[in-house]
LUMRO-958000 format. One line per field, with one value per residue (C-alpha): x, y, z; residue number from 1; chain. Coordinates in steps of 0.5 Angstrom, whole numbers. Layout:
# LUMRO-958000
x [X:...]
y [Y:...]
z [Z:...]
n [NUM:...]
chain [A:...]
//
This chain:
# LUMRO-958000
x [-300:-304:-308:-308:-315:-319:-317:-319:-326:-326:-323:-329:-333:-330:-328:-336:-337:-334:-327:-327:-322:-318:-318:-316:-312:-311:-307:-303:-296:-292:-285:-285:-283:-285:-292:-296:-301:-298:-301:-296:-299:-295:-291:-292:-290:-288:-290:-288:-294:-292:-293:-299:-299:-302:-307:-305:-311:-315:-310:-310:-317:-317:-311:-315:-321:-316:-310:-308:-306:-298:-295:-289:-286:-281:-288:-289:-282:-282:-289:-293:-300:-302:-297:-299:-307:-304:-302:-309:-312:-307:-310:-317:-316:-309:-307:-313:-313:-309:-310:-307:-304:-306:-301:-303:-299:-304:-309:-313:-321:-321:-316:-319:-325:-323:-320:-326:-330:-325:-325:-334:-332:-326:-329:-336:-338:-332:-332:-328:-326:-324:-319:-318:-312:-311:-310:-315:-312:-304:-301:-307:-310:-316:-321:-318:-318:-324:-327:-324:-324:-332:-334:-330:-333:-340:-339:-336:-343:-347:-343:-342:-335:-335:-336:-331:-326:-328:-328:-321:-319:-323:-322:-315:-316:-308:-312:-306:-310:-315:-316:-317:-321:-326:-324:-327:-332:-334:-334:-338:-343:-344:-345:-352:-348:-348:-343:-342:-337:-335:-329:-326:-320:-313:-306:-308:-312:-305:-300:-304:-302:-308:-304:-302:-305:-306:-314:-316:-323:-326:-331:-335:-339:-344:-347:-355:-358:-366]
y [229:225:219:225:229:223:219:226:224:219:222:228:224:220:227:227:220:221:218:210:207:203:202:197:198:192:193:190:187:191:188:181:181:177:172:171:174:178:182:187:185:191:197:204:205:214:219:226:228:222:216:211:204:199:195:189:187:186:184:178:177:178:172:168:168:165:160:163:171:170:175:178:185:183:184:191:194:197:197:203:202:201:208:212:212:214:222:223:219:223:229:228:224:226:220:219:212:206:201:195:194:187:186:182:178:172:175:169:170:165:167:175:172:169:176:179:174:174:181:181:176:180:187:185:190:194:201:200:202:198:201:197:201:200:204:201:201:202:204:204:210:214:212:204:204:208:202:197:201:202:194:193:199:197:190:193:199:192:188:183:180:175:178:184:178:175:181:183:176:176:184:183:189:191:193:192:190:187:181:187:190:183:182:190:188:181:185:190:186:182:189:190:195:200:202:208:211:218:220:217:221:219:221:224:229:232:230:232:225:222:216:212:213:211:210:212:211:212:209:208:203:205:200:201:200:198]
z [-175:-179:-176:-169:-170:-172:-166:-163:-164:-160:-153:-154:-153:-148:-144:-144:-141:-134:-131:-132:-127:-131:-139:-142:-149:-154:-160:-165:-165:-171:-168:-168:-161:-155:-154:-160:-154:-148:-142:-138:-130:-127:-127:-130:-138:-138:-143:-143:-139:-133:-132:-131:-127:-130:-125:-123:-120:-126:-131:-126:-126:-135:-134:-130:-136:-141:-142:-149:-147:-144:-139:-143:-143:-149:-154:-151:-151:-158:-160:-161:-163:-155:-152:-157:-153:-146:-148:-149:-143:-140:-142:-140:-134:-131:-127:-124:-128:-129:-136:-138:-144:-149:-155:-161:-165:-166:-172:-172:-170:-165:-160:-161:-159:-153:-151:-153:-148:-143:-142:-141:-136:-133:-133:-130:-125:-125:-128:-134:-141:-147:-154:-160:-163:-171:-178:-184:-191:-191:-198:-203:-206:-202:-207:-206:-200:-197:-202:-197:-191:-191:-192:-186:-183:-184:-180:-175:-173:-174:-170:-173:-171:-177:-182:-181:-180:-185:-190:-188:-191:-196:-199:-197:-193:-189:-183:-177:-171:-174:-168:-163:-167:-167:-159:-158:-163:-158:-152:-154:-156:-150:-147:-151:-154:-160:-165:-168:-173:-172:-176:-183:-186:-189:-189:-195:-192:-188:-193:-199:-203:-205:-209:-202:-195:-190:-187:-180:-177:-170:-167:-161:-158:-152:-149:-148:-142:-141]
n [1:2:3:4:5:6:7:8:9:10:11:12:13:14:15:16:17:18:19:20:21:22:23:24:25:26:27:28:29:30:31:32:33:34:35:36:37:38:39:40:41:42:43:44:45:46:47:48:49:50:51:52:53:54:55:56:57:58:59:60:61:62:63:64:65:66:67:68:69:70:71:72:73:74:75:76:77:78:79:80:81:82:83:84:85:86:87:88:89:90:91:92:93:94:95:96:97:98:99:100:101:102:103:104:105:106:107:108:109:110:111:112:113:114:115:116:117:118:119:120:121:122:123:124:125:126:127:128:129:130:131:132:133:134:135:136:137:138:139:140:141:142:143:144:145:146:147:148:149:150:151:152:153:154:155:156:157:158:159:160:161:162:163:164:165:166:167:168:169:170:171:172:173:174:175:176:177:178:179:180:181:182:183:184:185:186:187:188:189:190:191:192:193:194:195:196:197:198:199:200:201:202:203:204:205:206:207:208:209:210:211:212:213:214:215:216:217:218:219:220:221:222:223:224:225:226]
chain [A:A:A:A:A:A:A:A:A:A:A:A:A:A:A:A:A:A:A:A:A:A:A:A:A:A:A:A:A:A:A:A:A:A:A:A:A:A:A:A:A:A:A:A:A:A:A:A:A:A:A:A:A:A:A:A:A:A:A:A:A:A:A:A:A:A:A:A:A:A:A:A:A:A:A:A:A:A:A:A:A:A:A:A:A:A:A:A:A:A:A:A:A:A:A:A:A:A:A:A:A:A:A:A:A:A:A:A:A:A:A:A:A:A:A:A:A:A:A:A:A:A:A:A:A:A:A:A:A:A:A:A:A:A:A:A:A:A:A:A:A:A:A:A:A:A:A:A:A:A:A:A:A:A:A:A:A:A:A:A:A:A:A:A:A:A:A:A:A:A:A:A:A:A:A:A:A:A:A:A:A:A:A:A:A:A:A:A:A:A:A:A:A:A:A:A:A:A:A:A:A:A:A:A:A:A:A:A:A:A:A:A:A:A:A:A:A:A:A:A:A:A:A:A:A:A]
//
């Protein structure tokens, strides 16, 4: 109920893009189970509206490009940050795609980096889409939050991988997953794609308390063809 309508932004768009055949989902892992980095390679993971399979093919393919992600379903079980994207892939595409889901507990550029690399190696050729799951600023009033929230933001539209990593750290911004977001940020400049923001709100929009929220943004990465 708070974070739904700007992520909403995001899958209008999508809807009018056409049907990608698999998607892959990077998040982060708010439990502490499992790989530092995992990868589910097959099964269906259900929602209310069914169930979606998960493409073993390209998973194999994403795990041949690096040595640092890990199959691990321990990590996966009890993480909300990737499942809560399926009912609205759902919605637009119904079952006619499958998706794999990459768990972050490592936060460090480096291996963000390679997953990002890994999957413009894995995902050439193929029809595919790529999500990066995460909220912004956690706990701050609005105006502190909105403050932090744009520094990061203007990195990530440049594409500017490094500089968004690093003004996390440095403005210690409490971003959840921002290793996915540097790993999308990688694989969507390689694409000679372009970011765009869409939407920015916070959990004060719905609640109504402005002294701590929660930050949400949607972007959108196009990728530019010549």
């Amino acid at each position: 109920m708070y974070s739904g309508m700007v992520a909403a932004s995001g899958f209008f768009e999508l809807a009018q893009d056409g049907l990608p055949d698999t998607v892959i989902i990077v998040g982060p892992n708010h439990t502490g189970y499992g790989s530092a980095l995992s990868l589910m390679r097959k099964g269906t993971w259900q929602t209310p509206f069914g169930g979606v399979e998960i493409d073993t093919e390209i998973a194999d393919v994403i795990l041949s490009k690096t040595n640092i992600i890990d199959v691990d379903e321990t990590a996966h079980k009890f993480e909300h940050s990737i499942e809560v994207q399926l009912p609205f892939l759902q919605y637009l595409y119904g079952d006619k795609f499958k998706f794999i889901p990459i768990c972050f507990q490592l936060q460090d550029y480096t291996s963000a980096v390679e997953v990002g690399n890994a999957l413009l190696e894995a995902l050439n050729n193929h029809n595919a889409l790529v999500i990066a799951s995460s909220d912004m600023t956690h706990y701050e009033s609005a105006m502190q939050a909105e403050k932090k929230d744009n520094q990061a933001l203007n990195a990530i539209t440049a594409l500017d991988a490094y500089h968004f990593y690093k003004t996390v750290e440095t403005q210690n911004i409490t971003i959840c997953g921002y290793a996915p977001i540097v790993a999308l940020i990688t694989y969507a400049k390689g694409l000679n794609a372009k970011a765009k923001l869409l939407s920015y709100h916070n959990s004060g929009d719905t609640s109504g308390n402005y002294e701590s929220i929660v930050g949400y943004a949607s972007l959108l990465f196009r990728k530019i063809y010549a």
